[in-house]
VOPAGU-2260 file (C-alpha; in pm, 1 decimal, decimal comma):
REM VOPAGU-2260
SITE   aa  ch    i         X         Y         Z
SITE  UNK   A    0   -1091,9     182,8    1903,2
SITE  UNK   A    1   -1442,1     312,0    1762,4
SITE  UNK   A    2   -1271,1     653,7    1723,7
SITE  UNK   A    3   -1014,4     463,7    1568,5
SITE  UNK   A    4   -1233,2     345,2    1318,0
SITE  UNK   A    5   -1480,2     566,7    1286,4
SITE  UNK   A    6   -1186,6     801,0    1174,3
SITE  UNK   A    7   -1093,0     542,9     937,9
SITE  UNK   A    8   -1440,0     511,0     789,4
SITE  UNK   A    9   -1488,2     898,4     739,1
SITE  UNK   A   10   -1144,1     915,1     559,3
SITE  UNK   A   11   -1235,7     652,5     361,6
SITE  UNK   A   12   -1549,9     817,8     214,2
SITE  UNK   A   13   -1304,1    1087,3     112,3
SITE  UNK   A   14   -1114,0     839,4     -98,9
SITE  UNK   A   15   -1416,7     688,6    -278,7
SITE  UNK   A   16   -1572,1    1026,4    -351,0
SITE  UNK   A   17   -1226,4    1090,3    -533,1
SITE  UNK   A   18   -1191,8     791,7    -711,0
SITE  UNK   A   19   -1492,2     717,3    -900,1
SITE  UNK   A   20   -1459,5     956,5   -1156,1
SITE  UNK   A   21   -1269,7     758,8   -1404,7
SITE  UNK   A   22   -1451,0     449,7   -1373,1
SITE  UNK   A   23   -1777,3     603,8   -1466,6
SITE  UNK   A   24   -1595,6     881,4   -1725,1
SITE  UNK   A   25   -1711,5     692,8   -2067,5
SITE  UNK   A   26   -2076,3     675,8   -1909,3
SITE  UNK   A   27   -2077,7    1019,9   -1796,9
SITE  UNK   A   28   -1924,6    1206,1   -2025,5
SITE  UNK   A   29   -2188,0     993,4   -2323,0
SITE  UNK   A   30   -2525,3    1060,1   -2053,2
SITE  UNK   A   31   -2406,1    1430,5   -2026,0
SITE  UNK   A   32   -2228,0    1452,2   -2329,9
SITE  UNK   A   33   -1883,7    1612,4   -2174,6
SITE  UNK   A   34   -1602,1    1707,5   -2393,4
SITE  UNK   A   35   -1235,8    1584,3   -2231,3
SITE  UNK   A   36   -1170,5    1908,2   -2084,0
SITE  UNK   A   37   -1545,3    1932,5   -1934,9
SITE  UNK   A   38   -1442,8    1574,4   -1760,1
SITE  UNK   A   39   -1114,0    1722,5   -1605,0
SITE  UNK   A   40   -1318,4    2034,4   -1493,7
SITE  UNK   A   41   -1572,9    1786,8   -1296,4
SITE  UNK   A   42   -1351,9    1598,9   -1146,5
SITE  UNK   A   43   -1111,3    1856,2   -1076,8
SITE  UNK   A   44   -1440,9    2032,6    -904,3
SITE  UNK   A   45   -1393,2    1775,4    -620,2
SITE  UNK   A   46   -1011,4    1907,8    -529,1
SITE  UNK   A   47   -1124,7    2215,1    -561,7
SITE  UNK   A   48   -1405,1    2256,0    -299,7
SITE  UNK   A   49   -1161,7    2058,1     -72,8
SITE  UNK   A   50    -913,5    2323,1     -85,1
SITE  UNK   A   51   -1117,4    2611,4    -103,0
SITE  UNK   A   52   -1238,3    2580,5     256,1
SITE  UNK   A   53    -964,8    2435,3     388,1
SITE  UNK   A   54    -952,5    2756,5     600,3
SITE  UNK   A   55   -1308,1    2762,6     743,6
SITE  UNK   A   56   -1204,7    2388,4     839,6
SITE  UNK   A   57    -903,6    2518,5    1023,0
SITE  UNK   A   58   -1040,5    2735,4    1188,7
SITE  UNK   A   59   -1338,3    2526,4    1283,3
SITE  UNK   A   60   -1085,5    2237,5    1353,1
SITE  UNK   A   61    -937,0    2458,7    1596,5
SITE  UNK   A   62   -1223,3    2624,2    1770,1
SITE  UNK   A   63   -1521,0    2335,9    1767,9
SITE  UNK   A   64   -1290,5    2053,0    1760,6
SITE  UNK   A   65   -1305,8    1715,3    1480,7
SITE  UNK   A   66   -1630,8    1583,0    1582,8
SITE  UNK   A   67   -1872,6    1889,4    1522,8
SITE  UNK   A   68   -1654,4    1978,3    1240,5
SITE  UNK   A   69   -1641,2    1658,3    1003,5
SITE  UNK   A   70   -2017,7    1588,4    1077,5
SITE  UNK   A   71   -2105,4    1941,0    1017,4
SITE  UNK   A   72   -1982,1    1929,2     678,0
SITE  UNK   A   73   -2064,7    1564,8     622,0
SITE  UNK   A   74   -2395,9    1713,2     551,8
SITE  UNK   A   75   -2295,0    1897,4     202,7
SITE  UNK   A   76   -2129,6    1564,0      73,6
SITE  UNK   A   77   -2454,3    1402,7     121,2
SITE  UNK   A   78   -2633,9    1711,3     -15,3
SITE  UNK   A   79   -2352,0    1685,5    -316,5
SITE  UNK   A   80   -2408,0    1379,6    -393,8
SITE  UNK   A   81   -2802,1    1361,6    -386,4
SITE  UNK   A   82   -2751,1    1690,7    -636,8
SITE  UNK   A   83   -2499,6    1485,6    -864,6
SITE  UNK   A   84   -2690,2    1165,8    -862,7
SITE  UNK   A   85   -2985,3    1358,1   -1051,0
SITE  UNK   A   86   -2793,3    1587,8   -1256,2
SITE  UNK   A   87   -2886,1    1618,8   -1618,0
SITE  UNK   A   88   -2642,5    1916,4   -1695,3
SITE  UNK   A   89   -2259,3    1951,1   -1686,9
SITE  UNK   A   90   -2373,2    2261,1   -1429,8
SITE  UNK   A   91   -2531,1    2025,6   -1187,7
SITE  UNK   A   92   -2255,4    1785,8   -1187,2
SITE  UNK   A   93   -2003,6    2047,8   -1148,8
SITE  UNK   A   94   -2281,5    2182,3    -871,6
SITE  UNK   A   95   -2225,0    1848,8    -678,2
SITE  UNK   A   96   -1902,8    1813,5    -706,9
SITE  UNK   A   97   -1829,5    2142,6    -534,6
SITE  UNK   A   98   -2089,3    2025,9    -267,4
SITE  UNK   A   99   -1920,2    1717,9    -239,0
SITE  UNK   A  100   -1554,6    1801,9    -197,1
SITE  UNK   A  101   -1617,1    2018,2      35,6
SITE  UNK   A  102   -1835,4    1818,7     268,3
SITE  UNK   A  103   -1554,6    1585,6     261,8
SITE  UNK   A  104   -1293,0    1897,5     357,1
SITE  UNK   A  105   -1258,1    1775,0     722,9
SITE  UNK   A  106   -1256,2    1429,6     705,7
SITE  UNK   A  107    -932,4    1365,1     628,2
SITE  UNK   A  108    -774,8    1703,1     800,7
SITE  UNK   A  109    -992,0    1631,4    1102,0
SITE  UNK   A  110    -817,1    1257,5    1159,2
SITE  UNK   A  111    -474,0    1392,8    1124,7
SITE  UNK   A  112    -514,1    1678,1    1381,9
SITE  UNK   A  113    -719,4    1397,1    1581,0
SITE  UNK   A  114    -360,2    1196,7    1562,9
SITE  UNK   A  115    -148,6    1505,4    1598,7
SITE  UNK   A  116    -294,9    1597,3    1985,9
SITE  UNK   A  117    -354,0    1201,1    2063,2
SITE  UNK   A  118      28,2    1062,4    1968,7
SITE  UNK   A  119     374,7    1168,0    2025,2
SITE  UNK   A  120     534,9    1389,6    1691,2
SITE  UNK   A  121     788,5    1100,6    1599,0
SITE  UNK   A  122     454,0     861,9    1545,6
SITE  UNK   A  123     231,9    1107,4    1349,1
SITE  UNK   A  124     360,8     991,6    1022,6
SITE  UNK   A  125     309,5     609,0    1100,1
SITE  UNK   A  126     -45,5     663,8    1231,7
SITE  UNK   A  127     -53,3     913,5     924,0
SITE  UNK   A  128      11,3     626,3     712,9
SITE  UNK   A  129    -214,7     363,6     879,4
SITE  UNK   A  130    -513,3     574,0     881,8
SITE  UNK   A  131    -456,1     673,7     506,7
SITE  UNK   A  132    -372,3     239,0     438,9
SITE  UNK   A  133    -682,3     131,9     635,8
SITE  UNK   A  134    -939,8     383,8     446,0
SITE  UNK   A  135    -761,3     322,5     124,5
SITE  UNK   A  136   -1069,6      37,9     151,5
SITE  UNK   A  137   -1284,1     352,8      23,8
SITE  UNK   A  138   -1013,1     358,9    -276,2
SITE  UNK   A  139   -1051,7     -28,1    -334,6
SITE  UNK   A  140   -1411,1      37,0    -339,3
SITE  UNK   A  141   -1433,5     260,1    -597,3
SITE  UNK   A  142   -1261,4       9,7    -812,0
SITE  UNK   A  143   -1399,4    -360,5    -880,8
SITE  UNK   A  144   -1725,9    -300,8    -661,7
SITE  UNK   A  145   -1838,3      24,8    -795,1
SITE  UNK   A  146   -1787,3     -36,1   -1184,8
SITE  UNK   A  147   -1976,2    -342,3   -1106,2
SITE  UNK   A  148   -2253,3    -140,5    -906,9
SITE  UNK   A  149   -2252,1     117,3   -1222,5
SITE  UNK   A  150   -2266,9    -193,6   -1468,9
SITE  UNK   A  151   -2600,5    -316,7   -1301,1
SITE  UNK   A  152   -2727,6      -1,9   -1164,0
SITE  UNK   A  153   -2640,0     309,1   -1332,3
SITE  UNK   A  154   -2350,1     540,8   -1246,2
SITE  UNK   A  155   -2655,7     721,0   -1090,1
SITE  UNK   A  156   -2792,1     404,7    -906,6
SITE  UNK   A  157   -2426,3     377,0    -778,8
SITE  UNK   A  158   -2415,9     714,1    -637,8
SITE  UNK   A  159   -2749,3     673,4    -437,1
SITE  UNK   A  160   -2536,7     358,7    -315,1
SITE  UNK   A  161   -2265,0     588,7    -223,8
SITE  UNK   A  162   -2486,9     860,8     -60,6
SITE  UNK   A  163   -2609,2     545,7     223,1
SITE  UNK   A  164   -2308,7     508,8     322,5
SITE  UNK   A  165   -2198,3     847,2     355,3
SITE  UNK   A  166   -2498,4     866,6     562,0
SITE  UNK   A  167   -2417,3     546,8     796,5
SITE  UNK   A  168   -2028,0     775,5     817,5
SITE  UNK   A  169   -2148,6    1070,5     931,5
SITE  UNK   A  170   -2337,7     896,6    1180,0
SITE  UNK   A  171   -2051,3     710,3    1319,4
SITE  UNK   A  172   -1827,8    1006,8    1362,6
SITE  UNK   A  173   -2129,1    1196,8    1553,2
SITE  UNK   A  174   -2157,2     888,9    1783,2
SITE  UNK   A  175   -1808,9     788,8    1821,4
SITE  UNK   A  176   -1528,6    1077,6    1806,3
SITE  UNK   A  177   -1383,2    1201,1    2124,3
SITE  UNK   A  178   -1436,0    1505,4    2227,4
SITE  UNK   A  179   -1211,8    1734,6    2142,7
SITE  UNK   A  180    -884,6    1774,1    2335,5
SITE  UNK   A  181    -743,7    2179,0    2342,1
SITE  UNK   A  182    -381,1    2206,0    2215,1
SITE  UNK   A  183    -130,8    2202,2    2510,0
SITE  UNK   A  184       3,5    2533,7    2533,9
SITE  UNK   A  185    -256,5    2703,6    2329,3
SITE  UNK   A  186    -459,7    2992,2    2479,1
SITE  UNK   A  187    -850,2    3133,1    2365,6
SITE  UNK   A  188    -825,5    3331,5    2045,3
SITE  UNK   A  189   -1055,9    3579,5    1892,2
SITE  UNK   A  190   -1164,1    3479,9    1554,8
SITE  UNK   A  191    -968,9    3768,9    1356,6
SITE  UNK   A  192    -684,7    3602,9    1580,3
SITE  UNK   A  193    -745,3    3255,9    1444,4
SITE  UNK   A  194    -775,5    3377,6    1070,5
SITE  UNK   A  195    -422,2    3544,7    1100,8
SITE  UNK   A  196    -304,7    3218,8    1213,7
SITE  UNK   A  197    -314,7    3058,2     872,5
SITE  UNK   A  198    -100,9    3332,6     785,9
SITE  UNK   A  199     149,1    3273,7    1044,4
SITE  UNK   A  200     140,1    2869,3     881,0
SITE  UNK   A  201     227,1    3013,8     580,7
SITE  UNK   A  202     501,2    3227,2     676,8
SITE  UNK   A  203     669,3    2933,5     788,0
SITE  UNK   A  204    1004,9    2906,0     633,6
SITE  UNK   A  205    1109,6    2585,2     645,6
SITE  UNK   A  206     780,6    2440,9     493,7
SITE  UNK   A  207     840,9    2642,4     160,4
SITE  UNK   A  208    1054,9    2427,3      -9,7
SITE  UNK   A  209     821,8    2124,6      73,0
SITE  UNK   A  210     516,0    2302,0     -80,9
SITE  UNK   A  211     587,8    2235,2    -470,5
SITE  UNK   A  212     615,4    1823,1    -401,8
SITE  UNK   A  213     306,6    1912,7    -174,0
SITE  UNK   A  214     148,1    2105,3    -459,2
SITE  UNK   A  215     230,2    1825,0    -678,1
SITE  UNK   A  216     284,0    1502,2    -592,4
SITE  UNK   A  217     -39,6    1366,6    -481,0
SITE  UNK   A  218    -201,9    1576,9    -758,9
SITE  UNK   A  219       5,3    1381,2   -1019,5
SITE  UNK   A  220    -107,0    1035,6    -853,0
SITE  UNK   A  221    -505,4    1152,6    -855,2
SITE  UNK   A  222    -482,2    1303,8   -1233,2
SITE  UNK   A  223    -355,1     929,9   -1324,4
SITE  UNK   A  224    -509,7     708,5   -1106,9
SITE  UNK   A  225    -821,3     960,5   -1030,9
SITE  UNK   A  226    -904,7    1089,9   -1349,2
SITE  UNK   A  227    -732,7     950,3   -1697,1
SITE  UNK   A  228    -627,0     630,6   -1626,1
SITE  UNK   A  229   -1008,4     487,6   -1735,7
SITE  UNK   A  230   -1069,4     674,3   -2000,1
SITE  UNK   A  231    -673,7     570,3   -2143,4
SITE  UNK   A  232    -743,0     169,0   -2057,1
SITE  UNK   A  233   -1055,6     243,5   -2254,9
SITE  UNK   A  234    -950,1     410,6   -2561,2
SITE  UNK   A  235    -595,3     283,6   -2596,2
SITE  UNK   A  236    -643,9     -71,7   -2523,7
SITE  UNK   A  237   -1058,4    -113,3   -2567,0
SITE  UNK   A  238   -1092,5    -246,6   -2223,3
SITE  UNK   A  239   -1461,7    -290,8   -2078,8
SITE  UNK   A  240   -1575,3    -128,6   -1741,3
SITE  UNK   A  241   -1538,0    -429,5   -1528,0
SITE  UNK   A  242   -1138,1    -523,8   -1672,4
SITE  UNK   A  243   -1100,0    -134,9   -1622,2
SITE  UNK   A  244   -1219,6    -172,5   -1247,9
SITE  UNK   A  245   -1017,3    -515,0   -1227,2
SITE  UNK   A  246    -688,0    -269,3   -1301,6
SITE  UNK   A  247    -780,6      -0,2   -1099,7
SITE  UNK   A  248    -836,3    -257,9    -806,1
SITE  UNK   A  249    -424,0    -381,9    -849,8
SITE  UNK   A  250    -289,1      -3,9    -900,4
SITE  UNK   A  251    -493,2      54,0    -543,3
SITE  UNK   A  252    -430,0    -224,1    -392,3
SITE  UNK   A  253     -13,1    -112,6    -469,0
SITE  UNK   A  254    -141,0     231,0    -351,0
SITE  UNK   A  255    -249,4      33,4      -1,2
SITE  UNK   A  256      76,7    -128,5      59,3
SITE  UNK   A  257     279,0     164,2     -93,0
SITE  UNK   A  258     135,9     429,1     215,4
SITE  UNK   A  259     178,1     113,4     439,9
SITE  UNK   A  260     519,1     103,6     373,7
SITE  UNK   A  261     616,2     449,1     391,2
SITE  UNK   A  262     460,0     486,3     725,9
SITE  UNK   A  263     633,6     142,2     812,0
SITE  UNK   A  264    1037,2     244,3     653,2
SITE  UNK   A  265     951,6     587,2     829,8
SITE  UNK   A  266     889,6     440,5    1165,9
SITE  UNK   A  267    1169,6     219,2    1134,6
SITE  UNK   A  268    1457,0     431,3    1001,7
SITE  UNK   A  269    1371,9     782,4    1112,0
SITE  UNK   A  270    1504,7     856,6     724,4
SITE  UNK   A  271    1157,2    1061,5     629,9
SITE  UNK   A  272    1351,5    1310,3     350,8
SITE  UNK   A  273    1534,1    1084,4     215,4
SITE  UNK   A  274    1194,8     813,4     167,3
SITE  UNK   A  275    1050,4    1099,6      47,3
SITE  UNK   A  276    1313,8    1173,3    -216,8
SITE  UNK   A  277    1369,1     810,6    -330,8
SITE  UNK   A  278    1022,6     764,3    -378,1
SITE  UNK   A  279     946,9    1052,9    -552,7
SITE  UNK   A  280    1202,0     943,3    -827,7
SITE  UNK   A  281    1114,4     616,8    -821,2
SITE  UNK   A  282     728,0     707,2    -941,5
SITE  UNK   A  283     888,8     974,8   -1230,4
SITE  UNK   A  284    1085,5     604,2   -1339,3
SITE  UNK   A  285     751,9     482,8   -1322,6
SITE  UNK   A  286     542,4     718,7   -1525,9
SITE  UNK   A  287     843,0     747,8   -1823,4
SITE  UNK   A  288     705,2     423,4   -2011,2
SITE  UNK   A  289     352,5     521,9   -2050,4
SITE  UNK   A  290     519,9     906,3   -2159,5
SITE  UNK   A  291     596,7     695,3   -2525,0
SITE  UNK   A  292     321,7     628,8   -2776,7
SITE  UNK   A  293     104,5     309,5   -2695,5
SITE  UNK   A  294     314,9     108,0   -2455,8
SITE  UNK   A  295     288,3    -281,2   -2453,8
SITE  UNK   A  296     -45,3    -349,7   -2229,8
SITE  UNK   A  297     183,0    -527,7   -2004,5
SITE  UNK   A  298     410,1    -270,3   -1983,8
SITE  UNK   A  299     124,0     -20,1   -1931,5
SITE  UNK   A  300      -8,9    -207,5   -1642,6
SITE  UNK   A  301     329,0    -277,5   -1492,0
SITE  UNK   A  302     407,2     109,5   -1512,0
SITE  UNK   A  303       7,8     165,9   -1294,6
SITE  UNK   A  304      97,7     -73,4   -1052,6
SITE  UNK   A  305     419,6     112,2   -1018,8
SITE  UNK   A  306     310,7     440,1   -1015,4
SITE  UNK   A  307      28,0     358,3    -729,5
SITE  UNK   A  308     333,4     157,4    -530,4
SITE  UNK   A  309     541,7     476,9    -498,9
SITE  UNK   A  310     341,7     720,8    -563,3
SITE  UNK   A  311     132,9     809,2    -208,2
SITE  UNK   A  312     401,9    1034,0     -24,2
SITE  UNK   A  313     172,4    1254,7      94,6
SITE  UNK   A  314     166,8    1117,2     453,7
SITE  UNK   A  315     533,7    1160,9     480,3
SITE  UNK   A  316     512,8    1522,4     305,6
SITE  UNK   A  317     276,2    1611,9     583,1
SITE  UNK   A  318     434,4    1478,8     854,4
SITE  UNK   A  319     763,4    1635,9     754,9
SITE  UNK   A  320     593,7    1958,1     740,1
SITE  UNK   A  321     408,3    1909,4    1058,9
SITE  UNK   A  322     756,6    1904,6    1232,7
SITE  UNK   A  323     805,0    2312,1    1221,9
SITE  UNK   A  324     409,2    2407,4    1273,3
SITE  UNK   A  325     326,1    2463,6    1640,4
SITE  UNK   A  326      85,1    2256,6    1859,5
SITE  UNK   A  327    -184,8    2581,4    1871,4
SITE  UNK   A  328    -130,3    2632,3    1550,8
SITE  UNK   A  329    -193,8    2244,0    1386,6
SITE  UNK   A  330    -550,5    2264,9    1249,5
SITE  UNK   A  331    -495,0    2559,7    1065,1
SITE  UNK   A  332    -167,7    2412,7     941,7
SITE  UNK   A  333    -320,6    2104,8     815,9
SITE  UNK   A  334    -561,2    2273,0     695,3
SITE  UNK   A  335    -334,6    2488,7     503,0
SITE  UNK   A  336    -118,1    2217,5     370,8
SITE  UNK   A  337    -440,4    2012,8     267,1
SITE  UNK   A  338    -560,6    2345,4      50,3
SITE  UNK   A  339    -229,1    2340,8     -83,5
SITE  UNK   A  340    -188,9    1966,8    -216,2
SITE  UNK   A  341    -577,2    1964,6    -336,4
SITE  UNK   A  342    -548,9    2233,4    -473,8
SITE  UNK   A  343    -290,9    2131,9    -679,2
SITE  UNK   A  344    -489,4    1823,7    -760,2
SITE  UNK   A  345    -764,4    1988,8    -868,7
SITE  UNK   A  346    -545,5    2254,7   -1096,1
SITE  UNK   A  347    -336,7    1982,6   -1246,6
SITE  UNK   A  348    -690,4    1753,4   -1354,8
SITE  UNK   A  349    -820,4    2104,2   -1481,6
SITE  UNK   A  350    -477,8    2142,4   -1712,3
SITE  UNK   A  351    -532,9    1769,8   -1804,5
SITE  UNK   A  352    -835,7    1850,4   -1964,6
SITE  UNK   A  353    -725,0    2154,7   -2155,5
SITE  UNK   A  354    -395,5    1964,2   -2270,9
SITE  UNK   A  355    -632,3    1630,7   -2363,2
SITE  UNK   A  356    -849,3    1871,8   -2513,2
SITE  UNK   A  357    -638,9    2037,3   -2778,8
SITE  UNK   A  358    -373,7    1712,2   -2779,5
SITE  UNK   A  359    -560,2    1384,2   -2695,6
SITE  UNK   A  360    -227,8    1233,0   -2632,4
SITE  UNK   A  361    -179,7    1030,4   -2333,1
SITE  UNK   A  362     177,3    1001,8   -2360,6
SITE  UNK   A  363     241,4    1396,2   -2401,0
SITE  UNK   A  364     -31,3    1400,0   -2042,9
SITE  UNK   A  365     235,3    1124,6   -1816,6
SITE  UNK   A  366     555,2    1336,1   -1992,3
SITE  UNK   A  367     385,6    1672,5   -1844,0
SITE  UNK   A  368     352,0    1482,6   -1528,8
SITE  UNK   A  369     660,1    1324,7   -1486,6
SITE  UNK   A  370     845,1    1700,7   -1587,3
SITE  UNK   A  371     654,3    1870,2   -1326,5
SITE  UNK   A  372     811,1    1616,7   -1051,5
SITE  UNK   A  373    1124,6    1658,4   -1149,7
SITE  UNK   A  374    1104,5    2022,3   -1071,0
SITE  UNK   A  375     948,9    1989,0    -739,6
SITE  UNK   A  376    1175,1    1715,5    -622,2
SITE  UNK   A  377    1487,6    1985,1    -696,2
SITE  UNK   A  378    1310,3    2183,9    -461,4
SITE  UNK   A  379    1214,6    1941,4    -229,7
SITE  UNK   A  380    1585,5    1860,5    -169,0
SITE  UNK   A  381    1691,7    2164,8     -42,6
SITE  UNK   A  382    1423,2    2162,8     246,7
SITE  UNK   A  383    1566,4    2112,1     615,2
SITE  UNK   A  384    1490,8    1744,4     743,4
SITE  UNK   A  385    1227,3    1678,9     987,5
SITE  UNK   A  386    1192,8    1908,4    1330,2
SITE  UNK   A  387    1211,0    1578,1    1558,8
């Protein structure tokens, strides 16, 4: 149970580090006077030191095991964040974003190989899913409680806040994770050996037609709910930072129940492709009323709540594509998969910015979104069902 939870606690972090942006974006982009495409470049910045060393995490996931890993690189969050919380240039911020992302690289990654070599295959998408519900707390936070820590604070003041209990994380997972378990069947590699490996993930065949929704589905959630849903609730409808954070707290709180759910129908019906698929189309349904010119606010909130209800497949995408990786070979394929949907996060935020930029339309932003879905989802359906 404490590994249980301090797993939970490190993922957590994760989601509040990727969350806060658009609460604070009015605040930060005034103190550091940001242009909308300067915004999506910061808080793409996040996504993007995730994925860029998702293969040092691999490989470190594979050789030192979760708990030297995640508190290893805890350290450069905390660094990140310190740097970020003092910045008085777009080149700092984007400085401690990097820092920050990846420091938070293995938190996430680390829990799910931590479930793949302590459970059964047929329940690593329902502990997936529990793990991702139970730190969504980290999402919550970032909602209500941190525009109301900003309000009285400082977004600045808020990230010291944030940087304690990083700190009180880190320390956790260095007192309570396991140590590490080897892979059965898995044999010492050389390091040149465990590089290639990432390779051999990638020349997995059944995972390609998986990687577009991969590549895209969480990354259209987290350029919403992440990055442009504040500064839309703020310029379309005039709403203050605290009835922001109030909306933000209800499209989470769907987001909570939504990977609940999933992880729940999964268990239940062994019908993970077809979840996968039904959801999928059921968030593009979602997105299509705030693609037209100012929606009704109702209608606009309805469509959030929606959107953060169906959106979170990603613990279903993972576990679908865990099915063809082998046992030796699951930190690097996590790993891999995680570069691939962050990355995708962070290049769809950056593409956000440039269309905001040169458009400031909101509508033509969720029509872009909901287009790119459709096209992965085609994919997606011709991808073999689950290994299990």
């Amino acid at each position: 149970m404490p590994e249980f939870s301090a797993l939970v606690f490190a993922t957590a972090i994760s989601m509040l580090y990727r969350s806060i942006i658009t609460v604070i974006a009015p605040d930060l982009s005034r103190d550091l006077q940001l242009t909308a495409d300067e915004l999506g470049t910061l808080a793409s910045l996040f996504f993007i030191g995730f994925a860029v060393v998702q293969l040092p995490v691999g490989i470190a996931l594979d050789r030192l095991g979760p708990r030297l890993t995640i508190v290893s690189f805890m350290v450069l969050a905390i660094s990140g964040t310190a740097l970020f919380a003092t910045s008085s240039t777009l080149w700092m911020a984007c400085a401690g974003q990097l820092l920050i992302g990846a420091g938070c690289a293995p938190l996430m990654t680390g829990s799910m190989v931590v479930i793949s070599r302590r459970y059964s295959p047929e329940h690593f998408a329902y502990m997936t899913a529990l793990i991702l519900t139970l730190a969504n707390l980290g999402d919550l936070f970032s909602t209500v409680p941190f525009a109301f820590i900003s309000e009285t604070l400082g977004w600045r003041g808020a990230l010291w806040i944030i940087l304690a209990i990083t700190s009180c994380s880190a320390l956790a997972c260095l007192l309570f994770l396991g140590r590490d378990r080897q892979a059965e069947g898995s044999t010492p590699e050389s390091l040149s050996q465990m590089i290639g490996g990432m390779g051999r993930v990638a020349l997995i065949r059944a995972i390609w037609p998986i990687l577009p929704l991969v590549l895209t589905g969480y990354a259209a959630l987290m350029t919403i709910r992440g990055l442009w849903a504040g500064p839309w609730l703020a310029d379309e409808y005039l709403l203050t930072m605290n009835e922001r954070g109030y909306l933000l707290l209800g499209m989470s709180l769907m987001m909570t129940l939504g990977m609940y759910l999933y992880g729940f129908l999964d268990r239940q019906t062994g019908q993970r492709k077809s979840l996968i698929i039904a959801g999928t189309l059921l968030l593009i349904l979602s997105i299509i009323p705030i693609s037209t010119p100012s929606p009704p606010f109702p209608l606009a909130a309805f469509s959030l709540m929606m959107i953060g209800l169906f959106g979170y497949t990603y613990a279903l995408l993972m576990a679908h594509c865990r099915s063809f990786i082998p046992a030796q070979l699951m930190g690097r394929g996590i790993a891999y998969l995680t570069l691939v949907g962050f990355f995708g996060v962070g290049l769809l935020q950056t593409l956000s910015g440039w269309l905001m930029k040169h458009f400031h339309s909101y509508s033509l932003l969720h029509a872009s979104l909901a287009a790119i879905l459709i096209i992965a989802i085609v994919c997606y359906s011709r991808s073999k069902a689950p290994a299990e």
